[in-house]
N, C-alpha and C positions, 0 to 999 in steps of 0.2 A: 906703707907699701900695700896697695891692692894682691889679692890674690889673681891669681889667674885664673878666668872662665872656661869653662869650657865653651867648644865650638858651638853654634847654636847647630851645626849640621849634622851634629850625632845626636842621633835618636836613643830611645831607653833602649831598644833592641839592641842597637852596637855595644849599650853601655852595660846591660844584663846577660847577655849571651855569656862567657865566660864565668861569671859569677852561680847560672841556674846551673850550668854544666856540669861545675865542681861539685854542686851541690846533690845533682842527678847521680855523679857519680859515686859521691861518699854515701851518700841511699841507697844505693845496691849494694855497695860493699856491705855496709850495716846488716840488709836482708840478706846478703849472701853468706854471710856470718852465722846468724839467726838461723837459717835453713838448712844449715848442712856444714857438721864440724869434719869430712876427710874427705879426701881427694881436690877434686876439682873446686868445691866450694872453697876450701880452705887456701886455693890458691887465688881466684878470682876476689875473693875477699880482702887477704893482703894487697892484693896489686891495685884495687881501687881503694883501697883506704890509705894507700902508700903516695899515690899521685899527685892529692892535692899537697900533700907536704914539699912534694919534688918540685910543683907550680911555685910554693910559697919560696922555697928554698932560692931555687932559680932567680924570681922577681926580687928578693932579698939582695942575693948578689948584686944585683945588673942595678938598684939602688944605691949598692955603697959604694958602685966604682964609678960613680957619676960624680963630677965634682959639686960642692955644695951649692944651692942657687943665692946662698944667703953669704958670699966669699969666705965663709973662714973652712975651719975643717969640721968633719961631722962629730 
């Protein structure tokens, strides 16, 4: 069984856009970490290092409720 290609119509841009994102994102949390342990830091920091898990979480789900492409169960 071949795998599936991808479309030749999506560029690295559609395909890296969400990946630099998360990654821009968890880098601030990181330095916002780094720069400043009360107040405001200590919130902006949480809430972007919290995100990418919620993205993971999310796409986790919305995976195991798809049925298998392979027929059986996962």
């Amino acid at each position: 069984m071949k795998a599936k290609a991808l479309p030749s119509s999506m560029s690295s841009t559609a395909i890296w856009t969400w990946p630099t994102l998360l990654g821009a994102l968890t880098l601030s949390g990181l330095m916002s970490a780094l720069l400043g342990q009360h107040g405001v830091w200590l919130a902006v920091s949480w809430i972007s290092l919290s995100m990418p898990l919620a993205v993971i979480t999310v796409c986790l789900r919305r995976a195991w409720s798809r049925p298998s492409s392979k027929g059986g169960p996962l």
